[in-house]
N, C-alpha and C positions, 0 to 999 in steps of 0.2 A: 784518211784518203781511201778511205773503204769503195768499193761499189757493189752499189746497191739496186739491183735488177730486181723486176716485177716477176712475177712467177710465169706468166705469158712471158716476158722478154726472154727469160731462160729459157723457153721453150723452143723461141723464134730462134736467138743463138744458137744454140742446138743445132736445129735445121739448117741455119746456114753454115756452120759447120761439115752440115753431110753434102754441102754443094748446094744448096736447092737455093731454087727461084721464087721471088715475092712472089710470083704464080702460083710454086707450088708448094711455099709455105700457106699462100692463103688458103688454097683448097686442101689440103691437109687438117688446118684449123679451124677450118669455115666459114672463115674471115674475107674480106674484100681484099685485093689488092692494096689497093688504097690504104687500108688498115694496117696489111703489113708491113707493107714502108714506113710507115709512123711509126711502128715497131723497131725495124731496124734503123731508122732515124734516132730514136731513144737510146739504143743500143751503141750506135757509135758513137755519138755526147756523151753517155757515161764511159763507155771505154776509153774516150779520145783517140779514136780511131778515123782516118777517114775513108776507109774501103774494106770489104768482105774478108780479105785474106789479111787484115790488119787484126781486125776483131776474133780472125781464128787463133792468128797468132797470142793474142792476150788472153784470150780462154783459155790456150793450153797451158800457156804462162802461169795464169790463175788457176793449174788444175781443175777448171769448172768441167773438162770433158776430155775422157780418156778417150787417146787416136786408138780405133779399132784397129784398124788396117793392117 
């Protein structure tokens, strides 16, 4: 029951973690919008997740991303 994210997804994760918008994870990454919805589309499937603040909560879960804050 592993998951298993792309090194781009980890990255998108990330970002939406820090709050950000498929806006400005794309322009961040240099990516279209478009792109990075697919991103976090992928992201939620492998989480099983169906919202932003669901996939935070599993990241932290998963220790993928220590809360700065």
């Amino acid at each position: 029951n592993k998951i298993s994210l792309t090194e781009r997804q980890v990255q998108v994760l990330s970002m939406i973690c820090l709050g950000m918008s498929n806006r400005e994870i794309a322009e961040q990454l240099g990516i279209t919008e478009i792109t990075a919805k697919t991103h976090v589309g992928g992201i939620f499937r492998e989480l099983h997740v169906a919202s932003r603040t669901q996939a935070v909560l599993v990241a932290q879960k998963l220790g993928l991303f220590k809360n700065t804050n």
